[in-house]
Wavefront OBJ file of the C-alpha trace (Angstrom):
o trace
v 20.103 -21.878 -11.708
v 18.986 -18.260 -11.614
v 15.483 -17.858 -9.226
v 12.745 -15.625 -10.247
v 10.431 -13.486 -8.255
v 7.421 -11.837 -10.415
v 5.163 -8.761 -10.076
v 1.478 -9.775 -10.903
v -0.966 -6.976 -11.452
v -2.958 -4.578 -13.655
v -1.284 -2.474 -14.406
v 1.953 -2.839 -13.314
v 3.783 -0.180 -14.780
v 3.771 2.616 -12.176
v 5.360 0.206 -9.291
v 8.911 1.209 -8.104
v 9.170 -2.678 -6.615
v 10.959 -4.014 -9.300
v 14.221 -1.518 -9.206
v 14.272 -2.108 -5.507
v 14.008 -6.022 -5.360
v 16.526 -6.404 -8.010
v 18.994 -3.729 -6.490
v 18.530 -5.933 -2.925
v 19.388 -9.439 -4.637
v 22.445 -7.544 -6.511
v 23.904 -5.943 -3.709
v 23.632 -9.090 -1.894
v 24.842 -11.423 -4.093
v 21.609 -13.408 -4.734
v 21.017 -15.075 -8.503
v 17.562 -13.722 -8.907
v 15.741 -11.906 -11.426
v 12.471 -9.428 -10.514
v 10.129 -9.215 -13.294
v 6.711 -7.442 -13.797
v 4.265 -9.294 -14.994
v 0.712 -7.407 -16.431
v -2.298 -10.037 -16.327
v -5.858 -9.591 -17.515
v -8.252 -11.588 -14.540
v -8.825 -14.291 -16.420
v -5.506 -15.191 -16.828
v -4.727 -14.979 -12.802
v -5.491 -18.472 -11.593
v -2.862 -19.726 -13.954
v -0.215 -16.938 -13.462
v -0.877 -18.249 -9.321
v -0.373 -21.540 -10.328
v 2.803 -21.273 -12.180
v 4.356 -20.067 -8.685
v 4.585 -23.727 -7.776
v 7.655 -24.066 -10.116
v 10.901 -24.698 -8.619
v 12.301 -21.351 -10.709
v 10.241 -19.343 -8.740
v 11.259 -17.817 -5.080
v 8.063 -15.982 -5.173
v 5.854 -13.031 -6.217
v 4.717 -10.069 -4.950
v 1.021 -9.334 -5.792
v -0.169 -5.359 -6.734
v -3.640 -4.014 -7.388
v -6.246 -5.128 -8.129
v -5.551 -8.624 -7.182
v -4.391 -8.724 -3.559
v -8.188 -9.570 -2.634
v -8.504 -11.914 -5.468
v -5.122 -14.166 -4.737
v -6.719 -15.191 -1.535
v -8.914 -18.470 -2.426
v -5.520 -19.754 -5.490
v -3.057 -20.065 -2.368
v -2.668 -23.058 -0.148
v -1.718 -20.801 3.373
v -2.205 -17.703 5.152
v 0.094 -16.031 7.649
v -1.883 -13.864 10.570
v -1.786 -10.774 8.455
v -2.977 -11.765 5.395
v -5.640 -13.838 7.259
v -7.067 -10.650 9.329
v -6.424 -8.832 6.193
v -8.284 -10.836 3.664
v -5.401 -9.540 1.498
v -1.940 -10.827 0.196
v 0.749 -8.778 -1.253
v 3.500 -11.248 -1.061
v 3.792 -15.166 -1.972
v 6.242 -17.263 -1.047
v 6.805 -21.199 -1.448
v 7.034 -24.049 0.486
v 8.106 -27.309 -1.666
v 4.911 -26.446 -4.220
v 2.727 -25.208 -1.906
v 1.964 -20.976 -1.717
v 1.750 -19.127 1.309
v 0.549 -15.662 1.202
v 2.019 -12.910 3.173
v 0.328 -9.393 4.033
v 4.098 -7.007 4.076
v 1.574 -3.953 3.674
v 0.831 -4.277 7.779
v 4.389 -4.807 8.310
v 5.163 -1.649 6.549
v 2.632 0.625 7.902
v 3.162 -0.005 11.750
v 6.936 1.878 11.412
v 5.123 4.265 9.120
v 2.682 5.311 11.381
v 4.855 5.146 14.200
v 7.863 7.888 12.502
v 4.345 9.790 11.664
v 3.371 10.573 14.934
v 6.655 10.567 16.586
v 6.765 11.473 20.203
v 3.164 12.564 19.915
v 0.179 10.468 22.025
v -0.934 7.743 19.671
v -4.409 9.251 18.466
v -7.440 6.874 19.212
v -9.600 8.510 15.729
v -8.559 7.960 11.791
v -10.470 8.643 8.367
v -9.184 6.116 6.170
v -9.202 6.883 1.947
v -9.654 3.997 0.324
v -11.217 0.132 0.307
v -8.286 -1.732 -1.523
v -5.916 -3.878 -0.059
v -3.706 -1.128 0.903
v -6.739 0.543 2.651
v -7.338 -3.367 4.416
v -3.415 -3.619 5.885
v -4.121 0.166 7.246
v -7.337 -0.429 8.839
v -6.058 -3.759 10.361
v -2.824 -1.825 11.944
v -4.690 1.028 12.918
v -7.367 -1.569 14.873
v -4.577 -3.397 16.763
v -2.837 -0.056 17.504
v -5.511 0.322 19.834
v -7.797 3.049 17.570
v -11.355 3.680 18.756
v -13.123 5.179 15.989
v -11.914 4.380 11.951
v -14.274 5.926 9.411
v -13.669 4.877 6.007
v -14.787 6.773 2.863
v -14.145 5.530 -1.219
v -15.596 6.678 -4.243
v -17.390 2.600 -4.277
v -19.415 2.859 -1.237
v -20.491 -0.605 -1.228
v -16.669 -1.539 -1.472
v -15.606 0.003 1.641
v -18.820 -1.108 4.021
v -17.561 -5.055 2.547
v -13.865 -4.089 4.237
v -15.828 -3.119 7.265
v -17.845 -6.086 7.023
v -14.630 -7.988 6.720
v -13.000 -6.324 10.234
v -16.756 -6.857 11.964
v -15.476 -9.222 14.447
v -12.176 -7.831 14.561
v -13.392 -4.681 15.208
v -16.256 -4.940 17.866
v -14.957 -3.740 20.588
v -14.733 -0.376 17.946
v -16.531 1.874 16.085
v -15.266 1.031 12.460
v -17.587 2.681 9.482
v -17.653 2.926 6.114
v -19.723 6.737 4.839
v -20.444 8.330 1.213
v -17.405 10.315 -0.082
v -19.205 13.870 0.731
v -17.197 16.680 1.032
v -19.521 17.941 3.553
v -19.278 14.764 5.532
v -15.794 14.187 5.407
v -15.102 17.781 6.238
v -17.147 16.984 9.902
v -15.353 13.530 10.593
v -11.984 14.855 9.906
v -13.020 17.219 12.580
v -13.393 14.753 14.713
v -10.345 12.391 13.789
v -6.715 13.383 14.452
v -4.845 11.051 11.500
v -5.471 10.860 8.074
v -4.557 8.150 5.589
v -4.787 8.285 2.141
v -4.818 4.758 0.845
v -6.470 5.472 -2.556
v -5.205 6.142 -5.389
v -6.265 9.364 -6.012
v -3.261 11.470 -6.312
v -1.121 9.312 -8.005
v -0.169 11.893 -10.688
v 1.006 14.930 -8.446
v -1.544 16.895 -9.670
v -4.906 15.849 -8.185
v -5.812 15.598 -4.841
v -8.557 13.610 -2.579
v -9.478 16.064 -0.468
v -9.786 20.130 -0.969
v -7.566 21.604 1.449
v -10.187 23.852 2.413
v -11.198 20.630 4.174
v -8.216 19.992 5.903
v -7.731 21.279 9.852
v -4.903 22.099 11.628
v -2.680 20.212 13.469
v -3.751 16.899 11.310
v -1.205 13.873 11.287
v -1.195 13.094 7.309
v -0.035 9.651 5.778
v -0.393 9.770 1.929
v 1.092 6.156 1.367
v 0.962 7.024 -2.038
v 5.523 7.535 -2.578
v 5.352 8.759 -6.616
v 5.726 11.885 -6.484
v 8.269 12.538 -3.316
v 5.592 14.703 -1.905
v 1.686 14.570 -3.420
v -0.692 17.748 -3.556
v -2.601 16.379 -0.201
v 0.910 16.282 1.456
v 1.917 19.806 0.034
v -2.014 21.105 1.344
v -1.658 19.190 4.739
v 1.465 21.296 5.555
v -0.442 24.513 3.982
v -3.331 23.945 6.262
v -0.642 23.582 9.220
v -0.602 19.485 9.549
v 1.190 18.767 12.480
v 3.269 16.113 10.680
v 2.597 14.605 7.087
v 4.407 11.984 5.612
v 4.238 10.138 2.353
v 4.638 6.271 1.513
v 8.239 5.990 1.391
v 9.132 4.246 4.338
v 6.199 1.738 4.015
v 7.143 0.594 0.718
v 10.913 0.395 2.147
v 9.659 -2.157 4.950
v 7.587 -4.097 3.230
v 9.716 -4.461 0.240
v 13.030 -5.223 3.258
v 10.176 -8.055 4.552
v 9.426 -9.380 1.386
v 13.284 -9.635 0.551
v 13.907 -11.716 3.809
v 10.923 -13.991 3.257
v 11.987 -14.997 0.032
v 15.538 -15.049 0.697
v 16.360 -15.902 4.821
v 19.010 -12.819 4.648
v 18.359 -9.132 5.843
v 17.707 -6.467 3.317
v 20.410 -4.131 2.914
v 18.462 -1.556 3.333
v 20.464 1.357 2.254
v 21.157 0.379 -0.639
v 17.222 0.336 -0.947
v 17.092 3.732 -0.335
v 19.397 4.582 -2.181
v 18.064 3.055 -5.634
v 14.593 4.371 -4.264
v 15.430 8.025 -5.059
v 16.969 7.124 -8.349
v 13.943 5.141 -9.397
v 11.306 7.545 -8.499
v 13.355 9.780 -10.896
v 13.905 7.494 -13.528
v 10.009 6.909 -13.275
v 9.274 10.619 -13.491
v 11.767 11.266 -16.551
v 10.210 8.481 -18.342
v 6.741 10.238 -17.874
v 7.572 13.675 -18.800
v 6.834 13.434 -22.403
v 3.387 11.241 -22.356
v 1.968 12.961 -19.266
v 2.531 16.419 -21.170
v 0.759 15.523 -23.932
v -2.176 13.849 -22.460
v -3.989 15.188 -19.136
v -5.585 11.684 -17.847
v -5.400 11.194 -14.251
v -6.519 7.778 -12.649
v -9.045 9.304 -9.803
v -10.218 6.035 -8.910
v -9.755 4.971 -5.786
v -8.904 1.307 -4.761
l 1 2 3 4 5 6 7 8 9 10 11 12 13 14 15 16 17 18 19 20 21 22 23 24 25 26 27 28 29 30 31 32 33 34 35 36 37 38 39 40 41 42 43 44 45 46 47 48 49 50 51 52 53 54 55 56 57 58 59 60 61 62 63 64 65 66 67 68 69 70 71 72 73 74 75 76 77 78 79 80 81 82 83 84 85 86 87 88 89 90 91 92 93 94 95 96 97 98 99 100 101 102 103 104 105 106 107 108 109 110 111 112 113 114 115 116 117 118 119 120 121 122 123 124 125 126 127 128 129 130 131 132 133 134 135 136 137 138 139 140 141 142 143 144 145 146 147 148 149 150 151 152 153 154 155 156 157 158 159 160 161 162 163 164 165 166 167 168 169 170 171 172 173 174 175 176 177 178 179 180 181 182 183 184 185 186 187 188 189 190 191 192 193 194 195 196 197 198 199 200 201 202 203 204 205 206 207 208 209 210 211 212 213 214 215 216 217 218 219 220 221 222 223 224 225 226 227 228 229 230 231 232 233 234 235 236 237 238 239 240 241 242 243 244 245 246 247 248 249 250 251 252 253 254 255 256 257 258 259 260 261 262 263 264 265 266 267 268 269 270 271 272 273 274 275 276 277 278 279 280 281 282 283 284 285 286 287 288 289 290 291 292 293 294 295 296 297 298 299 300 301
């Protein structure tokens, strides 16, 4: 009998997951099917609870739920524990375990970022969501002494640094008011940027002027639709010593979701592959709405 893995979220339209799961069970010969699945809040303890099924191998879990997921599971690995957040389920017998890939992902990312650079010891962080949570946790056991965090929710991102408190005391891990005056003097001070909001989304906005923006900045916009975002394209403007977008995250955390599920490495090519067709197919099926109607999401997580 045919398995199936799901997509739970709100919305869960703009993910590229889907194309890239199902091209990985395809190409190796796995009788699975990877389905989004759009559900209101109310209907997420039961969409959880339906895991348990014998159909299912498991689910990954997108925004805004990776927070919420947490207390309808029956385990936690390290990651998602630290985290608070789970992006990935998978089942044992009819229990749930939830997985945190996002960590998994960024370590590799950040590592390619700064290449044969010195590891810097200062970030400002974008964002409170679960994304934000998996980049704050990597960037804490990476050995980083000062993380300031900014989103448009204030109160959300001083409960993520409540959440790292103990994690983080041997730190200086903050959460300040998206100012542009005051982000303009930490960024000053930091040497990596990561945008893990979702401002930007749409190509055309951006979360920080690039007026802002010094030189010789290490930029990580894990945003990955499109290629290349407006902060990336400013980074480089403002003469970012290396900028990078979300591509390879999103390849190594769907690869670790793929051999959770299954026991068998990701072919991780062929992942590449169908992620450049994808992100096209995604854009070309955009053109026409997005042209007639200007609305950008500029929330962050």
């Amino acid at each position: 009998m045919a398995k199936r893995v799901v997509l739970i979220g709100h919305p869960v339209d703009r993910s590229l997951s889907g194309a890239l799961q199902q091209a990985a069970f395809d190409a190796s010969g796995i009788g699975a099917s990877y389905e989004p699945v759009d559900r209101l809040l109310i209907d997420l303890p039961a969409a959880i609870n339906d895991l348990r099924a014998d159909e299912y191998l498991g689910a990954n879990i997108t925004v805004p739920y990776k927070e919420r997921v947490v207390p309808l599971i029956d385990r936690m690995t390290e990651e998602a524990q630290h985290t608070g957040a789970v992006d990935t389920i998978t089942r044992e017998g009819s229990r749930l375990v939830g997985h945190n890939t996002d960590v998994l992902g960024f370590r590799p990312a950040l590592d390619a970022l700064v290449g044969k650079q010195k590891m810097p010891k200062a970030a400002v962080v974008l964002g409170a969501g679960g994304g934000a949570r998996a980049v704050v946790y990597g960037l804490i056991t990476q050995g980083f002494q000062r993380i300031i965090v900014f989103n448009r929710h204030l109160h959300r991102a001083e409960g993520m640094v409540k959440h790292f408190g103990r994690t983080a005391a041997h730190m200086e891990l903050r959460a300040m008011p998206w100012h542009e005056s005051v982000i303009e003097a930490e960024l000053a001070r930091a040497k990596l940027l990561v945008n893990a909001s979702s401002v930007g989304r749409d190509g055309v906005e951006t979360p920080i002027a690039q007026e802002l923006l010094p030189p010789d900045l290490l930029v990580l916009d894990l945003l990955y639709t499109p290629k290349e975002s407006r902060l990336l394209r400013e980074a480089r403007g403002a003469g970012a010593s290396s900028a990078a977008n979300g591509d390879l995250m999103l390849l190594r955390q769907t690869a670790a979701a793929f051999e959770l599920w299954t026991g068998k490495p990701a072919p991780m090519e062929v992942l590449r592959e169908r992620l450049d067709e994808a992100r096209d197919e995604l854009a070309a099926g955009r053109q026409e709405p997005e042209a007639a109607t200007v609305a950008a999401d500029g929330s962050s997580s």
